[in-house]
C-alpha positions as CSV (number, residue, x, y, z in Angstrom):
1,X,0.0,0.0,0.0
2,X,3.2,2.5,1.2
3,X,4.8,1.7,-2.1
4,X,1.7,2.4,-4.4
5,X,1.5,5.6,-2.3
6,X,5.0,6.5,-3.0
7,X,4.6,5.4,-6.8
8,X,1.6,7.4,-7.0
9,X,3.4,10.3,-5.7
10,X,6.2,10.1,-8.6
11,X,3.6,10.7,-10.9
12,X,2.1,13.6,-8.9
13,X,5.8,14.7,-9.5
14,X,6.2,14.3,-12.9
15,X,3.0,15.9,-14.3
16,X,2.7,19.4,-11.8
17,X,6.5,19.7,-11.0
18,X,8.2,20.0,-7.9
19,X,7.8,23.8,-8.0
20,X,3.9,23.2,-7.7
21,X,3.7,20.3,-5.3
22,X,2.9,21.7,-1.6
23,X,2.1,19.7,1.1
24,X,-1.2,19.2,3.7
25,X,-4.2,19.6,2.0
26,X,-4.1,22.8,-0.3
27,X,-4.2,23.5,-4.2
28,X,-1.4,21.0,-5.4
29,X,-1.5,18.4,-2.4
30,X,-0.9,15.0,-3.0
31,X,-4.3,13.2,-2.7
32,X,-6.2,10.1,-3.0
33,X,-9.4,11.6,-2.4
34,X,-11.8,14.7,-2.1
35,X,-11.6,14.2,1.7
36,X,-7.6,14.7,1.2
37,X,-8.5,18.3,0.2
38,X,-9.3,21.4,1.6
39,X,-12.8,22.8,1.6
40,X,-13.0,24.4,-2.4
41,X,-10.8,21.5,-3.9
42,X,-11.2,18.1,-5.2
43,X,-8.8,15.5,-6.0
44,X,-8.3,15.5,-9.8
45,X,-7.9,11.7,-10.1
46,X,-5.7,12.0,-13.6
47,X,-2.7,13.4,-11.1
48,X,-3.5,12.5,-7.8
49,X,-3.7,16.1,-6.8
50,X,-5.7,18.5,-5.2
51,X,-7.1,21.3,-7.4
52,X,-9.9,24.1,-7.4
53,X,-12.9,23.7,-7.8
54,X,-14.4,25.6,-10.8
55,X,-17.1,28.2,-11.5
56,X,-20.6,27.9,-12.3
57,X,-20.1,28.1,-16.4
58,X,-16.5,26.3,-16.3
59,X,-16.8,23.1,-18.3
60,X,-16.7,19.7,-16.0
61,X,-17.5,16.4,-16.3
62,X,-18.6,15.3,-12.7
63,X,-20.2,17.5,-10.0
64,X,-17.2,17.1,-7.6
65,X,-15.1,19.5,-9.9
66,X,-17.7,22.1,-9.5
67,X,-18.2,24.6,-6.8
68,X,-22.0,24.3,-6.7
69,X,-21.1,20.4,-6.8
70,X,-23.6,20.0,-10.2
71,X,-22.7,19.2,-13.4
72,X,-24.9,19.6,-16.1
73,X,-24.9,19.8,-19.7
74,X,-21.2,19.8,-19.8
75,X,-20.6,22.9,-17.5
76,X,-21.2,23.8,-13.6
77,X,-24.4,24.1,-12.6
78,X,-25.8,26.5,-10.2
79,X,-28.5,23.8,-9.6
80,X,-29.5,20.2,-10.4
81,X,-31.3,21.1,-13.6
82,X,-32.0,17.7,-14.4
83,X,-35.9,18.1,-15.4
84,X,-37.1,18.0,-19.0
85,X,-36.6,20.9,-21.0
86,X,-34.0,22.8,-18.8
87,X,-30.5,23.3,-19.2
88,X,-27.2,25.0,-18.3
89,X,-25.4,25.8,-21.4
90,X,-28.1,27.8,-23.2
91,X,-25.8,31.1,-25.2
92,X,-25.2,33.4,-22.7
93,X,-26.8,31.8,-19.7
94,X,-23.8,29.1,-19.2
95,X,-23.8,28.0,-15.6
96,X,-27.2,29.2,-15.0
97,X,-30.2,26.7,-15.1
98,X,-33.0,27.9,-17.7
99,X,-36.2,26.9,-19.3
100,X,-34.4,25.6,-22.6
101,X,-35.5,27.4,-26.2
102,X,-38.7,26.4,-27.6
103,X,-38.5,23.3,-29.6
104,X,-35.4,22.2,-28.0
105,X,-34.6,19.2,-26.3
106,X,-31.4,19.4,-24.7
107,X,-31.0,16.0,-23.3
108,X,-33.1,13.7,-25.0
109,X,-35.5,13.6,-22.0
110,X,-38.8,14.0,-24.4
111,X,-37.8,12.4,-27.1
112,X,-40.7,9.5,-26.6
113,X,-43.5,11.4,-25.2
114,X,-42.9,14.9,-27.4
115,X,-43.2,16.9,-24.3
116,X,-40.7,19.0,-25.6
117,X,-43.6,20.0,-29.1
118,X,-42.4,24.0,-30.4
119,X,-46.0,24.4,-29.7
120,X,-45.3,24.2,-26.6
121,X,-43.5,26.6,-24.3
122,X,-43.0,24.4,-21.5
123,X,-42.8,20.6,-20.9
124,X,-46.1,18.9,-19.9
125,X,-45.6,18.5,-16.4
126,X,-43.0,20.9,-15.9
127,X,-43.4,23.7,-12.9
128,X,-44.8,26.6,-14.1
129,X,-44.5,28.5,-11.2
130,X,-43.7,27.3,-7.9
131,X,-43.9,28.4,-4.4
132,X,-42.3,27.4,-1.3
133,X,-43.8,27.8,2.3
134,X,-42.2,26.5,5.8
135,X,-39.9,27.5,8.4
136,X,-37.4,26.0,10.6
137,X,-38.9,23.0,11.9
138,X,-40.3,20.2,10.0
139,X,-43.4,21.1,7.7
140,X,-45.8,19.5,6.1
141,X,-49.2,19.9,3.7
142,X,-52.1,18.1,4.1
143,X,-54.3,18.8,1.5
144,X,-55.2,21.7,-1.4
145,X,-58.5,23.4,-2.2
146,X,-59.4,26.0,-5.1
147,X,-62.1,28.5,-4.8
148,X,-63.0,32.2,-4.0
149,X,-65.1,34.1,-6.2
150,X,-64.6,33.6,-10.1
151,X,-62.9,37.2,-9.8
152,X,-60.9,36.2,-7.6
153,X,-60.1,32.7,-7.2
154,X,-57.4,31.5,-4.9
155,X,-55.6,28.0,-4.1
156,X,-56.0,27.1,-0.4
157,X,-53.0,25.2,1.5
158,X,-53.7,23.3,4.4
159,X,-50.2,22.6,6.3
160,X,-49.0,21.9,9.6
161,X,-46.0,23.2,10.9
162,X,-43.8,23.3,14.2
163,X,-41.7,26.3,15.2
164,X,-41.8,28.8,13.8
165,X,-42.8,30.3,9.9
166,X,-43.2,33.1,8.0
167,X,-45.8,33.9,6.0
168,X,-47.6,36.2,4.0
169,X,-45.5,38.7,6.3
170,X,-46.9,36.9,9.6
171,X,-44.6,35.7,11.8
172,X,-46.4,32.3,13.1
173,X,-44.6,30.4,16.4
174,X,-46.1,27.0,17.4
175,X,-47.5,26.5,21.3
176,X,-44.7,24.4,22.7
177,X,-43.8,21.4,21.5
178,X,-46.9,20.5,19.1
179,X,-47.5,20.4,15.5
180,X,-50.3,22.8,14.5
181,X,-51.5,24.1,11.6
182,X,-52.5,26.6,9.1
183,X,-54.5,27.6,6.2
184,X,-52.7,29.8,3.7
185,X,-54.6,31.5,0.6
186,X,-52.1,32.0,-2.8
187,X,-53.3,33.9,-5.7
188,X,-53.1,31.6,-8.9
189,X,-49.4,33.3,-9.2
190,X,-48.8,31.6,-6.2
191,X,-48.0,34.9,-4.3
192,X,-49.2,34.9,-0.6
193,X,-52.8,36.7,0.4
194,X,-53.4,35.6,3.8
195,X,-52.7,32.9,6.2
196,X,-54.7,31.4,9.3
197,X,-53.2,29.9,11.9
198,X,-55.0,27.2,14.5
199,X,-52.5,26.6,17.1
200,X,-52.7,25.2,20.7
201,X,-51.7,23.3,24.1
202,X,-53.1,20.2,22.5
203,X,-52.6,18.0,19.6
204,X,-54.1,18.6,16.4
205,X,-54.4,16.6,13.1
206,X,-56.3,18.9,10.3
207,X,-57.2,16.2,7.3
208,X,-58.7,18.0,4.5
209,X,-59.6,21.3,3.1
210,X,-63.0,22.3,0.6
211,X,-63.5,25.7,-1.1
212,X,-66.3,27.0,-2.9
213,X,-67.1,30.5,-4.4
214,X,-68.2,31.7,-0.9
215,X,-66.9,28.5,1.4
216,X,-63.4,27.9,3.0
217,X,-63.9,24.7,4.8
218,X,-61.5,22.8,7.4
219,X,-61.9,19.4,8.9
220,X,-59.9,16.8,11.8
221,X,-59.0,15.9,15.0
222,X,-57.9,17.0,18.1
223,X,-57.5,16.6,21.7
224,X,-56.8,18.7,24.4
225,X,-56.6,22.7,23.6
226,X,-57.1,24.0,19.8
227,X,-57.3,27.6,19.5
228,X,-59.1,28.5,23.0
229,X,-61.6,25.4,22.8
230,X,-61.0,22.8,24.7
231,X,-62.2,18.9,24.0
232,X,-64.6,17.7,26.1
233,X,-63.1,14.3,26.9
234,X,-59.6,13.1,27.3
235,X,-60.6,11.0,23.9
236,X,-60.2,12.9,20.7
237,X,-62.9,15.0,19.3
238,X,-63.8,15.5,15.5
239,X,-63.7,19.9,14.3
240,X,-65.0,21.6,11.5
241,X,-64.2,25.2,10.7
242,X,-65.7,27.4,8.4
243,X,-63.5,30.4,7.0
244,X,-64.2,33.1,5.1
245,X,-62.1,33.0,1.9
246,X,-61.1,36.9,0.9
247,X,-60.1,36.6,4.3
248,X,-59.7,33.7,6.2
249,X,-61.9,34.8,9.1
250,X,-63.6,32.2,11.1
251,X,-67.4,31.9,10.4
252,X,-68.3,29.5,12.1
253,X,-67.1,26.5,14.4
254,X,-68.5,22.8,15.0
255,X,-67.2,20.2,17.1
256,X,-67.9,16.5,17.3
257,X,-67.5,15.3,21.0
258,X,-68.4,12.3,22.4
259,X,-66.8,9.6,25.3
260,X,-65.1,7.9,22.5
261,X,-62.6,8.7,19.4
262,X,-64.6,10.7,17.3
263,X,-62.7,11.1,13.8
264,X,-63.7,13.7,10.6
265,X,-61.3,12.6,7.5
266,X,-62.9,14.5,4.6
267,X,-65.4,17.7,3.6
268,X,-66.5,18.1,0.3
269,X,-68.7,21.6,-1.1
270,X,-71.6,22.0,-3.3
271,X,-73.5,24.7,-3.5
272,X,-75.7,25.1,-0.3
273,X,-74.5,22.2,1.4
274,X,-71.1,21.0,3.1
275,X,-70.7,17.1,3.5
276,X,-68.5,16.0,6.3
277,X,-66.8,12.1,6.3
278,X,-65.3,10.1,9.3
279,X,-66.2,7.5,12.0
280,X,-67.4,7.3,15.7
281,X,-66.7,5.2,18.4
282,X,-70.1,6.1,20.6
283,X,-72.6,8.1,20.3
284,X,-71.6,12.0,19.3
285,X,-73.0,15.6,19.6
286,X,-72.4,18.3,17.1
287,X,-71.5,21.6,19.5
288,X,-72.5,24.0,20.3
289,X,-76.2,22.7,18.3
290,X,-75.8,19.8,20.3
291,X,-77.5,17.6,17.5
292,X,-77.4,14.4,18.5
293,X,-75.1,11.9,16.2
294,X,-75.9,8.1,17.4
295,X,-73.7,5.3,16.9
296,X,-75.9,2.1,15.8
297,X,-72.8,-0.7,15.0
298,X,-71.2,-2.1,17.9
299,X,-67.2,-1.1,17.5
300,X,-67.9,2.0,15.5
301,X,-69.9,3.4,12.3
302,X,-68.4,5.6,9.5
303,X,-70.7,8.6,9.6
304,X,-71.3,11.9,7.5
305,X,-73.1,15.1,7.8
306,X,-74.6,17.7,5.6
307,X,-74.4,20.8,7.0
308,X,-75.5,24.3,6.0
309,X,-72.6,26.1,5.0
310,X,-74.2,29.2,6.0
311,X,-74.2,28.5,10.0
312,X,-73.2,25.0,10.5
313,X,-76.6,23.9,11.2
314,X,-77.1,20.3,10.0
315,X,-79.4,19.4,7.2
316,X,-78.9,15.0,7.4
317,X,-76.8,12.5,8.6
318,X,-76.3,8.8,7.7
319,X,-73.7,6.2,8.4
320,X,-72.4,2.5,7.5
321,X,-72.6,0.1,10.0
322,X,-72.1,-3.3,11.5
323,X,-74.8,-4.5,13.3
324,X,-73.7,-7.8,14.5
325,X,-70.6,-7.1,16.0
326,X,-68.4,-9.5,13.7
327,X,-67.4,-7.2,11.5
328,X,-65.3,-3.8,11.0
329,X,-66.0,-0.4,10.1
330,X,-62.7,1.3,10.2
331,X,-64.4,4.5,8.8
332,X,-65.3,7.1,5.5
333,X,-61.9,7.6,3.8
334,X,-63.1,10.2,1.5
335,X,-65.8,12.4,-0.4
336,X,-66.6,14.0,-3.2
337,X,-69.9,16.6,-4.5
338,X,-71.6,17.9,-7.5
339,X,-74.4,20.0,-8.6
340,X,-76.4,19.1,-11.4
341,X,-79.8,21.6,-11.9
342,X,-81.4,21.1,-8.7
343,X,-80.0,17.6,-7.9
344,X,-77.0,17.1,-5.7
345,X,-74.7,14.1,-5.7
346,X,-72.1,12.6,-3.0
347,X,-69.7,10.0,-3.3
348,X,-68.3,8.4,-0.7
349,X,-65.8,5.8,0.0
350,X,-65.6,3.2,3.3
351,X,-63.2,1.3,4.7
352,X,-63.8,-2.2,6.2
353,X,-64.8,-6.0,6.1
354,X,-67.7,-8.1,6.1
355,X,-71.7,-7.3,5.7
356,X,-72.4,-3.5,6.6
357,X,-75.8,-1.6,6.1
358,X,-75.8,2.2,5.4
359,X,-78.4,4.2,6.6
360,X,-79.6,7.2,4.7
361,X,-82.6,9.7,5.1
362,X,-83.9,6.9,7.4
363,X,-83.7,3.5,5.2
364,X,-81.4,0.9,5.1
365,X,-79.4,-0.5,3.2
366,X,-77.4,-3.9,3.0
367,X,-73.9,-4.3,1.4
368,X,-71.3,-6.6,1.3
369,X,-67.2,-4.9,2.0
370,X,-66.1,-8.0,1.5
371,X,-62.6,-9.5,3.2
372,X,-60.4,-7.7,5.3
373,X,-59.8,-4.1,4.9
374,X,-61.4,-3.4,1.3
375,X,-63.3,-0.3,-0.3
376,X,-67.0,0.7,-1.0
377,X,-67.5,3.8,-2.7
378,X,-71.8,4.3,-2.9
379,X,-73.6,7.4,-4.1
380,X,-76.0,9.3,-2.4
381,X,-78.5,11.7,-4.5
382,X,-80.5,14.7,-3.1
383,X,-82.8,17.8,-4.1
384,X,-81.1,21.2,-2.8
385,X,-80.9,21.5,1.3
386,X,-82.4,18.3,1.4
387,X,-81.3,15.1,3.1
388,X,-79.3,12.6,1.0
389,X,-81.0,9.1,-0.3
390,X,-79.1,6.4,-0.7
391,X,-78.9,6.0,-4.7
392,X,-76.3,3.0,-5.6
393,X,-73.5,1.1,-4.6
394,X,-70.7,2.1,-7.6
395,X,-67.9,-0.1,-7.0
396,X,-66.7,-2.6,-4.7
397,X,-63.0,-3.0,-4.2
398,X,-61.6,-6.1,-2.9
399,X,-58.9,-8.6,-2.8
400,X,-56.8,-9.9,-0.5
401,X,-54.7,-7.4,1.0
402,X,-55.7,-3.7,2.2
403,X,-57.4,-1.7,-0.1
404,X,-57.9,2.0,0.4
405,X,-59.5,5.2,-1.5
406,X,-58.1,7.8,-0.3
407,X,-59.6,10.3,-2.8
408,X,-62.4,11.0,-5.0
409,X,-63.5,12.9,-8.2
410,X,-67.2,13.3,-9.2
411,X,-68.5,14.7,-12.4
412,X,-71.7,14.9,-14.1
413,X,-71.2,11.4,-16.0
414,X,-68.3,9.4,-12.9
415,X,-66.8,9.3,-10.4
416,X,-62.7,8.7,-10.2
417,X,-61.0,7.6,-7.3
418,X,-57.6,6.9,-6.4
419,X,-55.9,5.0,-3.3
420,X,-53.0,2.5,-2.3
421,X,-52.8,-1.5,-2.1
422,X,-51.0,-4.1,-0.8
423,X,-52.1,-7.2,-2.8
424,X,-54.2,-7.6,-5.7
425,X,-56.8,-6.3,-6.6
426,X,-60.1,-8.7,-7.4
427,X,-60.1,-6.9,-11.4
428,X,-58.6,-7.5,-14.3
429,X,-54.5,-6.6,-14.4
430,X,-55.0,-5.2,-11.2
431,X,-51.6,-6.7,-10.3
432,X,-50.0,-5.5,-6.8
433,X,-45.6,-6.2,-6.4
434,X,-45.1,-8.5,-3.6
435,X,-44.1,-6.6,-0.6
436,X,-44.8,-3.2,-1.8
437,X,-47.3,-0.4,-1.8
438,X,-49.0,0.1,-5.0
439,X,-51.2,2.7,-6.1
440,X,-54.8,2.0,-8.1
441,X,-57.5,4.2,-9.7
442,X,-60.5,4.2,-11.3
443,X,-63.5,5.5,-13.0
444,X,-67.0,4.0,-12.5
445,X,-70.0,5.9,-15.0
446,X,-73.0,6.9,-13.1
447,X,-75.6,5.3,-15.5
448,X,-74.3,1.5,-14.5
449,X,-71.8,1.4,-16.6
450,X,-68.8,-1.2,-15.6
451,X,-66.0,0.9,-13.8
452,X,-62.4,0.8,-15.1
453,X,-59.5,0.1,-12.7
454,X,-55.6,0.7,-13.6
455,X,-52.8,0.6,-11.1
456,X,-49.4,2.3,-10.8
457,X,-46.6,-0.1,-9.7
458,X,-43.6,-0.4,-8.7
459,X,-41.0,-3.2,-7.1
460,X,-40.9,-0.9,-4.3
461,X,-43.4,1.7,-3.0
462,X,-45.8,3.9,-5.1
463,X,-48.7,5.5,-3.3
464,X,-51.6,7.5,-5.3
465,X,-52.1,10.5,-2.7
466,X,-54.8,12.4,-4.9
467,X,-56.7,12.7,-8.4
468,X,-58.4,15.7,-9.7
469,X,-61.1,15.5,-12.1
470,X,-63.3,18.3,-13.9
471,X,-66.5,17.7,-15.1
472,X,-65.8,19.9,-18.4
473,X,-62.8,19.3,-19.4
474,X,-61.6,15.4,-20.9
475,X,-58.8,14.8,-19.0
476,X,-58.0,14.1,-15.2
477,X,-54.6,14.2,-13.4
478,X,-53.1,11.3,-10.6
479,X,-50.3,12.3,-8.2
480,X,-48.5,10.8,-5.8
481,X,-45.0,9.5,-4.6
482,X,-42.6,6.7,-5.4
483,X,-39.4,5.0,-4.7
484,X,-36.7,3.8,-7.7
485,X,-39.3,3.2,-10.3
486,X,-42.9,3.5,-10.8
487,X,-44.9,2.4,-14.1
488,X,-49.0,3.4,-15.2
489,X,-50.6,0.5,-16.9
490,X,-48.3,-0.2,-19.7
491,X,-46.8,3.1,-20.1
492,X,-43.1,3.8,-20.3
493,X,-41.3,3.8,-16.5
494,X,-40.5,6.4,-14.8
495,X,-37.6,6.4,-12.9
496,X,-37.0,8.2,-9.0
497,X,-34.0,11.3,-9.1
498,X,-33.9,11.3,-5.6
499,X,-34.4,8.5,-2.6
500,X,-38.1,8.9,-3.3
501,X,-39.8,11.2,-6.0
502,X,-43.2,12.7,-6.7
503,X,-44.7,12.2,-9.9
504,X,-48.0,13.5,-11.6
505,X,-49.4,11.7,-14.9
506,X,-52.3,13.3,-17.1
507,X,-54.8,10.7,-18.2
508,X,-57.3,10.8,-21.4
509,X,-60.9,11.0,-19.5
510,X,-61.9,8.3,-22.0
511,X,-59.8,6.1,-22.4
512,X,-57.9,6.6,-19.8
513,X,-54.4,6.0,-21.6
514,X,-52.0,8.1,-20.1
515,X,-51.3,11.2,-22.0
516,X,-47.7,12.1,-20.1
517,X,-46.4,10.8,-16.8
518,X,-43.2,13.2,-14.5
519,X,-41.3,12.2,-12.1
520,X,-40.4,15.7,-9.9
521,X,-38.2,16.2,-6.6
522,X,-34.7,16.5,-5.7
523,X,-32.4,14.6,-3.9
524,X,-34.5,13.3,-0.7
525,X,-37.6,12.6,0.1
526,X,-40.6,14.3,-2.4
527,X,-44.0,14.0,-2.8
528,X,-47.4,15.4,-3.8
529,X,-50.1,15.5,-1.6
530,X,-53.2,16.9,-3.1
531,X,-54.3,18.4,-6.7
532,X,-56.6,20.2,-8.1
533,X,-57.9,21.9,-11.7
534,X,-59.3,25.3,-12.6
535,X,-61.9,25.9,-15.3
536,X,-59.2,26.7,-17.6
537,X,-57.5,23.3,-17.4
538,X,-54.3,24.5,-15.1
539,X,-52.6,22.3,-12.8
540,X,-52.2,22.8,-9.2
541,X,-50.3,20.4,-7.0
542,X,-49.0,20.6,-3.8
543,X,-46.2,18.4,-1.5
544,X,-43.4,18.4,1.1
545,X,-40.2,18.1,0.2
546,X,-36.9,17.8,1.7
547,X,-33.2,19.3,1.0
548,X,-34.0,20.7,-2.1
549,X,-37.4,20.4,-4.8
550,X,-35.5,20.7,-8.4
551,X,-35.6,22.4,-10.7
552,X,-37.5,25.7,-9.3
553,X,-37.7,25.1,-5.4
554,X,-34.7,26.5,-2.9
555,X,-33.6,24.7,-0.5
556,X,-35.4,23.9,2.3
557,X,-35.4,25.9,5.7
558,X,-36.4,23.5,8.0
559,X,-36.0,19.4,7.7
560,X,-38.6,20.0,5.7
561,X,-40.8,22.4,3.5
562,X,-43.9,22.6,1.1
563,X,-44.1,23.8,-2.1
564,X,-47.2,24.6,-4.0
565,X,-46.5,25.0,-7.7
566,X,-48.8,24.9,-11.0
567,X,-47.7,22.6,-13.8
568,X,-47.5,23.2,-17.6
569,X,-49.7,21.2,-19.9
């Protein structure tokens, strides 16, 4: 090893010169290694000698010879750059990462799916715009709503956060120790308008956010102290807030209490009605109305509630339960609303095993769930500010491992859902990997038509977080997260930059043959949470990320941070 060393040294000597050759660990050091070097030097492997680091612009061939530590394109980078339809050698620009020239295609990158048309100024899929919201602690979103007037629409983050953050030029600390959160309104810029904070002595777990034209809406959990109410039991108590959304003032409050857990997972708007998901574990009062929410299974019921969105009053109830005792209801896992004339339509999905009944507007109704953990998603129908009738069951979603929808679309002709597996799925190609988290979705028509199911796979984890769905427009859009490699149906791979990516795919409405698929993060751990789509066909996701969120997003504050961006199509 001493004589390699020594030979190794000669020709350090023969190819700087004694005259150059210093020794410790500056420009000209003998070296084996970066670590051999000082702080602004790698080892240049060619002579086995320490050397400077170069420039953003300076041509390179690996990151380690650049100051930035990115090479791209052929020169240092002053970032990753390594989406489609960037670079870092564009004329004048070298060194600095840009949105490439229009009908360019630097790398190759869209040479199958033609993201890359001179039509187009952007690639599909590519950030348009994004923003990035969190402070020094770790940060997370939760879920993304769009509404406001038509005037004056705005995107709605729902995040929680501990420490403290700044935002639109409101300093926000935590209470102590706890996560809380906050509800923070962007224009469709993504420039800040207002936030709204909930924070307390207790602990808090906000799970979804609805907006309408005149409707901010805010559902979860807590226990303990949440923003000067306190729960009425040492179990955990369900919340609902109502929030202005030019402002963010609270409208209203409504609280679910009762001895046992009482959970609300999902809301979903339509006009002159708010529908509230989520499952008790005895019977439950709505404060301060003190309507009475009773529990008719034996372990617990999933449950939801129309309420007026005016002043919280509630309008019906109805719930899926077990009444033998056998079985299990773990709960609603999501919901989804919309307005056709004078008729209203909810879908909603449950989680659990076994023979169930759902009761609506008084009736009953008997359904199967099937094995362990699996999926119902029914539909109920109403007139206007009436109470909801059960209509149909749409789809069933079995198999042998857990199945869960975790979100739901609903136009005028289906409803989409998406959600996770961890076996197979009782449907056609419907395949799950062994030992991993797969991702499914489908579309069921409304007029009995037989639903269509596809999955997103991967030999390690992929997890559909949301889908968003618009009942003019013929296309919908699945995001989610994944780890090495994750593949739609039979479209081409799409493979992770980082430890674990986010991705987004845009799927025909039709057919639904995926139109593009991109994979988006940085060099950690990346994903999208929640989506939605305006009337105009833009994109809107939404995700944590950590380090750093290439190619637009800085690096993160805290351990981690969220970024809400809009995405070219």
């Amino acid at each position: 090893m001493r004589l390699g060393w020594w030979l190794a040294a000669g020709a350090i000597l023969a190819a700087v010169g004694c005259d150059d050759l210093t020794f410790g660990r500056g420009a000209g050091t003998a070296c084996q290694r970066d670590g051999d070097c000082d702080p602004g030097l790698f080892c240049d492997a060619e002579v086995l000698a320490c050397r400077p680091q170069q420039r953003d612009g300076a041509p390179c061939s690996e990151g380690r010879r650049c100051t930035s530590g990115f090479c791209r394109d052929g020169v240092c980078c002053n970032g990753p750059c390594n989406a489609e339809c960037l670079t870092c050698n564009q004329a004048g620009t070298e060194g600095q990462c840009v949105q490439a020239e229009v009908g360019t295609d630097p790398r190759g990158d869209c040479a199958e799916t033609a993201r890359c048309a001179a039509a187009v100024p952007l690639c599909q899929g590519s950030p348009v715009w994004l923003t990035s919201l969190g402070g020094v602690g770790d940060d997370d979103v939760v879920d993304l709503a769009l509404g406001g007037p038509p005037e004056a629409r705005r995107l709605f983050a729902l995040l929680r956060f501990r420490g403290e953050v700044e935002v639109a030029g409101t300093t926000i600390t935590s209470v102590g120790d706890t996560t809380d959160f906050m509800v923070v309104a962007l224009d469709l810029q993504g420039r800040e308008v207002w936030v709204r904070a909930f924070v307390g002595t207790g602990l808090s777990a906000p799970t979804a956010i609805a907006a309408a034209d005149d409707d901010v809406f805010v559902v979860g959990t807590y226990s303990g102290e949440l923003d000067g109410t306190t729960s009425a039991t040492l179990s955990p108590d369900g919340f609902v807030l109502a929030l202005e959304p030019g402002s963010g003032a609270l409208r209203f409050r409504r609280d679910l209490q009762g001895t046992g857990t009482q959970r609300l997972d999902d809301v979903a708007l339509v006009a002159g009605r708010a529908v509230v998901v989520g499952r008790i574990e005895d019977d439950a009062e709505l404060q301060p109305t003190m309507a009475l929410i009773p529990q008719l299974g034996t372990e617990a019921d999933a449950i939801w509630l129309s309420l007026n969105p005016v002043d919280g009053s509630l309008i019906g109830r109805g719930s899926v339960h077990d009444p033998s005792g056998e079985q299990t209801v773990q709960g609603a896992t999501a919901v989804a609303a919309q307005r056709e004339g004078g008729i209203e339509r909810v879908a909603i999905a449950v989680a659990g095993e076994g023979n169930v009944e759902i009761v609506a507007d008084g009736e009953m109704h008997a359904v199967s769930l099937g094995g362990p953990s699996n999926s119902l998603v029914f539909l109920l129908e109403g007139s206007a500010g009436a109470p909801l009738s059960f209509r149909s069951n749409l789809l069933p979603i079995e198999g042998e491992g857990a199945q869960t929808v975790g979100a739901l679309a609903l136009t005028s002709t289906s409803v989409w859902g998406a959600g996770t597996m961890t076996d197979d799925i009782d449907a056609p190609g419907i395949v799950s990997h062994d030992r991993a988290l797969d991702g499914f979705l489908f579309r069921a028509g409304l007029a009995d038509s037989a639903p269509v199911l596809r999955a997103v796979r991967g030999a390690f984890d992929v997890g559909l977080a949301t889908l968003a769905a618009h009942p003019q427009l013929d296309f919908a859009l699945v995001a989610g997260a994944f780890e090495v490699e994750a593949q739609y149906d039979v479209a081409t791979p799409m493979n992770a930059h980082g430890a674990r990516d986010a991705f987004a795919l845009e799927l025909d409405a039709s057919s639904l043959e995926q139109r593009w698929g991109v994979p988006l993060g940085g060099l950690l751990d990346d994903s999208i949470r929640a989506a939605v789509i305006d009337d105009a066909g833009n994109l809107y996701v939404t995700g944590r990320y950590r380090h750093d969120f290439s190619p637009l997003g800085p690096a993160a504050i805290g351990g981690s941070d969220v970024f809400v961006a809009r995405l070219a199509r």
